[in-house]
ROKOL-343860 format. One line per 2 residues: number of its first residue (from 0); for each residue x, y, z of C-alpha. Coordinates in pm, 1 decimal. Each point is the difference from the previous one (the first is absolute). Example, Ala and Ser with C-alpha at 12.3 -4.5 7.8 and 13.67 -1.06 7.14 Angstrom:
BEGIN
0) 1230.0 -450.0 780.0  137.0 344.0 -66.0
//
This chain:
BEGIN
0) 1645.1 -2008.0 584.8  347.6 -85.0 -60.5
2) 238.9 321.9 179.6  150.0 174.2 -278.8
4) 370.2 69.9 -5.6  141.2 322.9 133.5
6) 181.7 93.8 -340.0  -351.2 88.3 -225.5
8) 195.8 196.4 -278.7  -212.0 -265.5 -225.2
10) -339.9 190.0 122.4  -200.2 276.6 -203.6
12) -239.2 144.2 254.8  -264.3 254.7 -109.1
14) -181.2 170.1 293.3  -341.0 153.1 -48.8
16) -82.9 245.9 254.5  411.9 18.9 113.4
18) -62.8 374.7 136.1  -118.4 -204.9 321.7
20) 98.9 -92.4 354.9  -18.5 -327.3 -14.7
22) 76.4 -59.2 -398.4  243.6 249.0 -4.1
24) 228.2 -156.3 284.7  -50.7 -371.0 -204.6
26) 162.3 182.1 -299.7  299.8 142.3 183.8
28) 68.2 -328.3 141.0  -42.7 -192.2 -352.6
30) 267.0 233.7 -138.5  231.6 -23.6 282.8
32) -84.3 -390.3 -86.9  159.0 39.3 -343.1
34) -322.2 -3.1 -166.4  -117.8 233.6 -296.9
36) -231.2 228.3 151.7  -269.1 236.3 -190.7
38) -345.5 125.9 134.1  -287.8 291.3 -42.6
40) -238.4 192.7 205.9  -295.7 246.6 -25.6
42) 216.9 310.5 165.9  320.7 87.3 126.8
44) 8.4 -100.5 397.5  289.8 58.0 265.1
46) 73.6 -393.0 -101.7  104.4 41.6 -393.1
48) 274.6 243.7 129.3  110.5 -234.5 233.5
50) -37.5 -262.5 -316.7  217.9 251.4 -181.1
52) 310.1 29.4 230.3  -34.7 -412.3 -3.8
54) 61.8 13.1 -422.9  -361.1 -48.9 -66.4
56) -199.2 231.3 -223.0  -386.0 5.0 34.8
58) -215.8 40.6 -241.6  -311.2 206.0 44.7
60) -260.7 -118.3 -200.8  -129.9 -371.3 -33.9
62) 26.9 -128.5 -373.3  69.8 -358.1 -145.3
64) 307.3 131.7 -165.9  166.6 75.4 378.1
66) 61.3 -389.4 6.3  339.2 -124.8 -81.5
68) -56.8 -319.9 -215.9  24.5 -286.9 222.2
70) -52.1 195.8 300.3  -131.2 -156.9 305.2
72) -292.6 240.2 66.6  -26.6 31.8 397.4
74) -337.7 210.1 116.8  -186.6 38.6 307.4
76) -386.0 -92.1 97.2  -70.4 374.3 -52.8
78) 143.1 -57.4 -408.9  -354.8 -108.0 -120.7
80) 59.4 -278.0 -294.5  -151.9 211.1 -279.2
82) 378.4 260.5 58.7  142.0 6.2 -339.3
84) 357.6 -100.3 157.7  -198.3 -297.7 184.1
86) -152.5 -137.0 -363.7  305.3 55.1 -146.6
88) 189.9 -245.2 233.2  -291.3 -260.2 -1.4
90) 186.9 -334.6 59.0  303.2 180.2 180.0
92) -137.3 165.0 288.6  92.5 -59.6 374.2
94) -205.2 184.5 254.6  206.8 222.3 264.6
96) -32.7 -281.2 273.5  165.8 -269.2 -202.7
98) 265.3 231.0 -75.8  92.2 42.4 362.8
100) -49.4 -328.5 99.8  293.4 -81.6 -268.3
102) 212.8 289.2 162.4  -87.5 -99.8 378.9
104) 71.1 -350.9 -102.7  367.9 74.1 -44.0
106) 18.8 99.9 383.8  -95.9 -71.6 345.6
108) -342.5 171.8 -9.5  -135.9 250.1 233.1
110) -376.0 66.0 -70.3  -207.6 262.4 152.0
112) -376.7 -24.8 -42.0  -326.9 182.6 183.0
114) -235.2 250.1 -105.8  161.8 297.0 183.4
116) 383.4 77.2 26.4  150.9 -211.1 -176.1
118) 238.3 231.6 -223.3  103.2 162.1 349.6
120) 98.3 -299.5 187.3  178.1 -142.5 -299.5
122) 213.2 339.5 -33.7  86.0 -52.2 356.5
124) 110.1 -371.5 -52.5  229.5 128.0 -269.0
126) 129.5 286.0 163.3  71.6 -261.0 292.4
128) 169.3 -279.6 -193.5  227.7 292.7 -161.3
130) 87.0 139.5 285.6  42.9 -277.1 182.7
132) 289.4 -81.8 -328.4  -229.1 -331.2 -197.1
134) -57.9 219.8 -314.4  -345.4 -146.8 -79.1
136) -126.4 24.7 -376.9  -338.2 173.5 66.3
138) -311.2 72.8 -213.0  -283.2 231.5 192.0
140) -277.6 201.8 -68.0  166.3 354.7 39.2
142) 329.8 191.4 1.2  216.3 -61.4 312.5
144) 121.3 322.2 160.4  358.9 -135.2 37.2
146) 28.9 -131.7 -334.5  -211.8 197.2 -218.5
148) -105.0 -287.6 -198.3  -285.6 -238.0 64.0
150) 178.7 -342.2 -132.7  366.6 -88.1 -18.4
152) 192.0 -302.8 -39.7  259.7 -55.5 285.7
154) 272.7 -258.9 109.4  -158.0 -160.5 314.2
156) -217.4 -333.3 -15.7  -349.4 175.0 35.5
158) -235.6 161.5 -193.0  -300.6 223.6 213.6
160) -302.1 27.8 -230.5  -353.7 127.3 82.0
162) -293.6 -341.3 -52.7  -273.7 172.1 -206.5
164) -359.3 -97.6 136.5  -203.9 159.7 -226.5
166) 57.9 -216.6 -258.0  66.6 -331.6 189.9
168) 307.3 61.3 -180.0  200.9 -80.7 326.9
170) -85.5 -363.3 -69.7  292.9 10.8 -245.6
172) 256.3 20.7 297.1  145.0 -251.9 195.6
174) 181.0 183.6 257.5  215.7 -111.0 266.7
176) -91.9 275.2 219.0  -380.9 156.6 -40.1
178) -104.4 311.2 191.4  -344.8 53.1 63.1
180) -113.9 352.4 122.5  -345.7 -18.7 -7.5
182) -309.6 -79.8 -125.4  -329.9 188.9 -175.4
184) -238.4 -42.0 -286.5  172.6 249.0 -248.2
186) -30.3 -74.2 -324.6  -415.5 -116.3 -79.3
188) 37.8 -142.8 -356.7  273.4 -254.1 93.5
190) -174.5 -152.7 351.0  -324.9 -98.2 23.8
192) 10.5 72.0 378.9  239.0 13.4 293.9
194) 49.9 -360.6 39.8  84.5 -14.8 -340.2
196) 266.2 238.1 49.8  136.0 -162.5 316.7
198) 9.7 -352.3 -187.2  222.5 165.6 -241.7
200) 201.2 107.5 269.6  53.3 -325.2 182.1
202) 113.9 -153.4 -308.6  255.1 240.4 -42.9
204) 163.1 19.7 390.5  -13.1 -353.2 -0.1
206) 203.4 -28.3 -283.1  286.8 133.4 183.4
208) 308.6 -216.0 65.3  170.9 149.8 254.9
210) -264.9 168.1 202.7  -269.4 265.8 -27.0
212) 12.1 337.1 207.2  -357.9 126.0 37.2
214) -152.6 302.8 234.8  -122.4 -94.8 271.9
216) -340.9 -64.6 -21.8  -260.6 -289.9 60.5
218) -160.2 49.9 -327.6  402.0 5.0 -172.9
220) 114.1 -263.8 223.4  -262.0 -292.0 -93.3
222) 83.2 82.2 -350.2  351.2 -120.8 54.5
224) 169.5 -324.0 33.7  148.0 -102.3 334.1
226) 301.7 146.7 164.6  -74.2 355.8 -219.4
228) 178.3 297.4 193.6  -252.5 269.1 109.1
230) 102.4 323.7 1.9  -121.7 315.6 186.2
232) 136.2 372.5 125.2  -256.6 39.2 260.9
234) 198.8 249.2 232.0  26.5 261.2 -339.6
236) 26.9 368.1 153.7  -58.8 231.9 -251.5
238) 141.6 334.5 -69.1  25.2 318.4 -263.4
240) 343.4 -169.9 -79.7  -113.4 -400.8 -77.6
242) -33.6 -243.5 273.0  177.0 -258.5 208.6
244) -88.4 -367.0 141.4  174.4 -289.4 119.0
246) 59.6 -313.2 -211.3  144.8 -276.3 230.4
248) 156.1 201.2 234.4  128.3 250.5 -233.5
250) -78.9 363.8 -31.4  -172.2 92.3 -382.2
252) 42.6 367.2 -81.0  -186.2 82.1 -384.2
254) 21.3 288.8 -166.8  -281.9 -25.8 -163.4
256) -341.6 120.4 160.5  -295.2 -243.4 90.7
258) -136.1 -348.1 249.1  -14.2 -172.4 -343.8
260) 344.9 54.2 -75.6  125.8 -111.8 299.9
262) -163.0 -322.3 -48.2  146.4 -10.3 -334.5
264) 298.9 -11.4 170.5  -64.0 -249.0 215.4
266) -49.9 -237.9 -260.5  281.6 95.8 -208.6
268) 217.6 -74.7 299.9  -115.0 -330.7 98.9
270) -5.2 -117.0 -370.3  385.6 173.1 -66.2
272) 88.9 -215.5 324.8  -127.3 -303.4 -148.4
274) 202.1 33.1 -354.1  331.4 76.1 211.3
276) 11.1 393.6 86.8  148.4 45.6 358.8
278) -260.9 131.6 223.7  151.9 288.2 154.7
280) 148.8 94.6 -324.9  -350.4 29.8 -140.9
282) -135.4 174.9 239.1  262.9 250.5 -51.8
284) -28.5 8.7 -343.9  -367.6 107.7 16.2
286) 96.3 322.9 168.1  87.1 166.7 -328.7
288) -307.0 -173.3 -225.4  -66.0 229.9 -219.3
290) -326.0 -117.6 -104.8  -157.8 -106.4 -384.8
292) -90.0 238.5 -242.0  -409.9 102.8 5.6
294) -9.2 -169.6 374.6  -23.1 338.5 167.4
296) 229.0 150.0 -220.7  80.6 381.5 97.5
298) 4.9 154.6 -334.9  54.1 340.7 101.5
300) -150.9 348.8 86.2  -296.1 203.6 -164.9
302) 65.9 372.3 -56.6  -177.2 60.2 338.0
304) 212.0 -241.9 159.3  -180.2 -280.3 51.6
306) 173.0 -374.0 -13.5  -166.3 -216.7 -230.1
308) -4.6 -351.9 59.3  -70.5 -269.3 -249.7
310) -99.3 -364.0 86.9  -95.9 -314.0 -225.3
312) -313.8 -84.3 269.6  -325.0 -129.8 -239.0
314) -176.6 -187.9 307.7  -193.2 138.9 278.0
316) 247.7 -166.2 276.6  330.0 167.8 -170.2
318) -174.8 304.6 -28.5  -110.6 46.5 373.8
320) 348.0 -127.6 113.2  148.7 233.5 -222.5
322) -220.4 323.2 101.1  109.1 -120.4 353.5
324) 352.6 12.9 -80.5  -43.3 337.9 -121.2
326) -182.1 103.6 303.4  341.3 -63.5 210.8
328) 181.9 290.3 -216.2  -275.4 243.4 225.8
330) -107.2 191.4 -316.4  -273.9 320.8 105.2
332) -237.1 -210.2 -265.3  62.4 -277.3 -246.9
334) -129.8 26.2 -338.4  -15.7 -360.1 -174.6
336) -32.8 -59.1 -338.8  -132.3 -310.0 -144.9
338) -33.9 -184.6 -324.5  -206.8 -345.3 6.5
340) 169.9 -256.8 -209.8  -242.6 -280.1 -166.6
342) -385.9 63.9 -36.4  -19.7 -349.0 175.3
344) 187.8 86.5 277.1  -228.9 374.4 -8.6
346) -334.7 -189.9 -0.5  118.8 -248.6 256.1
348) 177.2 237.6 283.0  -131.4 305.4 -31.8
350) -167.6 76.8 334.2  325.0 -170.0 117.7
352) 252.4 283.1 -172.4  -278.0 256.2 138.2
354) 85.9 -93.4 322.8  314.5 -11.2 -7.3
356) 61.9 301.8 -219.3  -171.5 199.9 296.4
358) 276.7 1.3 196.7  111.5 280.1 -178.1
360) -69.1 352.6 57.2  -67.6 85.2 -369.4
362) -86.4 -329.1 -222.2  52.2 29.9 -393.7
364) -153.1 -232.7 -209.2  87.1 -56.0 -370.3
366) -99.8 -247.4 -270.4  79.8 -343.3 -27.3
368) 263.9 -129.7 -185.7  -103.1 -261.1 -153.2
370) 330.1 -213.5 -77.3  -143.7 -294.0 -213.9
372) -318.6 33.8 67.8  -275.5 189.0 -190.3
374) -275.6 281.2 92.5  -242.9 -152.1 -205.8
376) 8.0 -338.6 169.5  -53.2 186.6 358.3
378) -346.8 238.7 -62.4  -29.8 231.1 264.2
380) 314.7 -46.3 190.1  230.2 250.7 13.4
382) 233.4 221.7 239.8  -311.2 180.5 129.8
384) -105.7 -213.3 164.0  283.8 -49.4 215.6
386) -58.7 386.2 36.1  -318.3 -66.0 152.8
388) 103.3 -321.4 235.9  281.9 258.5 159.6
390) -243.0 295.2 12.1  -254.5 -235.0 186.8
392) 303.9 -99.6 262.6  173.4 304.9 37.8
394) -211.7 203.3 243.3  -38.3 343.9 -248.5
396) 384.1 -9.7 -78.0  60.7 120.7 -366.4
398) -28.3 -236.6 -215.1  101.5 96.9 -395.4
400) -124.4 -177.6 -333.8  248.8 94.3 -196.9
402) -26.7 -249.7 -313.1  295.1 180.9 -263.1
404) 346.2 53.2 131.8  -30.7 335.1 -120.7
406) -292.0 81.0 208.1  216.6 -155.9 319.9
408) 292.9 154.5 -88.1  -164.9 344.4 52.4
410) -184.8 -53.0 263.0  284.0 -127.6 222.1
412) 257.1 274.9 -103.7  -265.1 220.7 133.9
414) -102.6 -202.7 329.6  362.8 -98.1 106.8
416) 147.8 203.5 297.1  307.1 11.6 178.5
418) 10.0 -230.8 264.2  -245.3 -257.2 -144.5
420) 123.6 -363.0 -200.6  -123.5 -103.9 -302.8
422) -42.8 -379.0 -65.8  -74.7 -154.7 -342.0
424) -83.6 -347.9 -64.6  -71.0 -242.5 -193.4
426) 95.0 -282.8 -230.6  -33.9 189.6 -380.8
428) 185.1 335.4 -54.3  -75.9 189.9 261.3
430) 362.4 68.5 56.1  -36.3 240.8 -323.7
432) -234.1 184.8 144.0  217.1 42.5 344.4
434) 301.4 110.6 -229.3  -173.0 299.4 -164.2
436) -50.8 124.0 411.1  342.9 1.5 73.8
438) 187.5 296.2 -106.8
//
């Protein structure tokens, strides 16, 4: 692929399915590129208003006649090819990966990849490199506290982008600098089995010019080419407040509650140090992180006063770190509310989300969003029986079957007390339902 020039006033770019994370931050950056910028979605989202303040108006609605003649017609793997918008740009489309392999091609690139916290760790390498005055151009998978935006276009010679797995899309990116956080079996219809996954991600850490920064792990490590940088915060004490380690000497204080996040950090810091960010500087600068937007995201307070979290976790390893994380804000119970995401992922991990969804006090269930998949193709899997994995683990704690919003909705306003934390997670929209608590 030849690296397009940074003036793209030339470029018509249609984006099906812009009311996104991930497609939503490509289309603020196009624009910002020069490039003509239109794009659609089912519903209105927290993204098409951050679209809007950007000079891009969504459509709601998918239809033919949305597409600009000429238009290069960008979509995602969750677009399915039979999307009016999609046939309608048959011979002009560019999925969302090739798209930001043309923008991270005009920059040093940055890549963050790994099946859990990747949006986190690369908010934290952005908030570093800003602070720490190189002005990266950044494109991640949620709305950075400081900013308020979850893509921009700055003056410094990186870019920090999140390397999607579930796709293989990753493959597109040839990074100077590739961050591996992890690895686990995630997403069933793309990997035949774990090895397939891991091959995937050997390919793409190895592709790294510079170096790759990966957590310290045997199973990470032999994935990586020689002379990777391991990283690790294995002194982490934990507190109401955050937590603190020590990263080479230096003292880490985060803001932001949980063991995971702190090794977030860790790898943030060692990769920040490797593009050019002074260490104690970045240290520093992690002291007022802010976090991402759904990565436990205090929304606010229920009538009863309550603090209802929301958080983006859709795997049974983010969603017992992120119960623990709650657990250090001492609630009297915790009340966590889930929504599965994929009826492959349902089928495949489902006495694995019962036991970690037992770690709450009170464990709500609802129905699966089913993103691009369909019910019909999945008989007999559905939310329920996550309900019944987490009733089996949880030792007669409550566990709820709540299927409808509706139905959660009241049964929550009238189970939350004062004194007790509300966590709601999951990868659909979820974070509607945790709205309507908070008055």
């Amino acid at each position: 692929m030849t690296p397009p020039a940074e003036d793209w006033s030339a470029r018509r770019l249609h984006f099906v399915g812009i009311g996104g994370a991930g497609m939503s931050g490509l289309a603020i950056i196009a624009r910002e590129l020069g490039a003509a910028v239109t794009g659609s979605d089912r519903s209105e989202s927290s993204y098409t208003g951050r679209l809007r303040e950007h000079g891009i108006e969504p459509v709601l609605g998918h239809s033919a006649e949305n597409v600009p003649p000429g238009a290069e017609v960008v979509y995602s793997t969750a677009v399915p090819p039979d999307n009016p918008e999609r046939v309608a740009g048959v011979g002009r489309e560019l999925h969302r990966s090739e798209l930001l392999a043309q923008i991270a091609s005009l920059r040093r690139c940055l890549a963050v990849t790994g099946t859990h916290g990747k949006t986190t760790t690369a908010a934290m390498i952005v908030h570093i490199l800003r602070e720490g005055g190189l002005d990266p151009a950044y494109v991640v998978g949620g709305e950075l506290g400081d900013t308020g935006v979850n893509a921009g276009w700055g003056h410094g010679e990186w870019i920090v982008v999140e390397a999607d797995e579930s796709d293989r899309s990753l493959l597109k990116l040839s990074p100077e600098i590739a961050v591996l956080t992890n690895a686990e079996l995630d997403h069933h219809s793309t990997y035949s089995s774990r090895l397939d996954l891991e091959d995937t991600l050997r390919e793409f850490v190895g592709r790294a010019s510079l170096g790759a920064v990966v957590w310290d792990r045997p199973g990470l490590l032999a994935l990586s080419p020689p002379g990777a940088l391991a990283y690790d915060a294995a002194d982490t004490a934990m507190s109401p407040r955050g937590s603190r380690f020590h990263w080479r000497g230096l003292e880490v204080v985060l803001a932001v509650p949980g063991a995971h996040n702190a090794v977030n950090a860790a790898g943030a810091l060692t990769a920040s140090a490797l593009a050019g960010a002074e260490p104690e500087r970045a240290a520093a600068a992690l002291t007022s992180f802010r976090g991402a937007r759904r990565r436990f995201e205090l929304l606010g307070t229920t009538a009863a006063g309550v603090p209802v979290y929301d958080d983006y976790a859709h795997h049974p390893t983010e969603v017992a770190a992120t119960i623990a994380a709650a657990r250090t804000l001492a609630p009297a119970r915790l009340v966590a509310v889930f929504q599965p995401h994929l009826y492959s992922r349902t089928r495949a991990l489902a006495r694995e989300f019962g036991r970690a969804l037992a770690g709450a006090d009170i464990a709500v269930v609802l129905a699966v969003y089913p993103a691009r998949e369909r019910a019909e193709d999945f008989p007999g899997v559905d939310g329920h029986l996550i309900a019944a994995a987490t009733a089996d683990a949880a030792g007669g704690r409550v566990v709820a079957w709540m299927p409808s919003f509706d139905d959660a909705r009241r049964y929550l306003s009238a189970t939350l007390r004062e004194g007790e934390v509300c966590l709601a997670m999951g990868a659909g929209d979820i974070d509607a339902l945790s709205r309507s608590l908070v008055s």
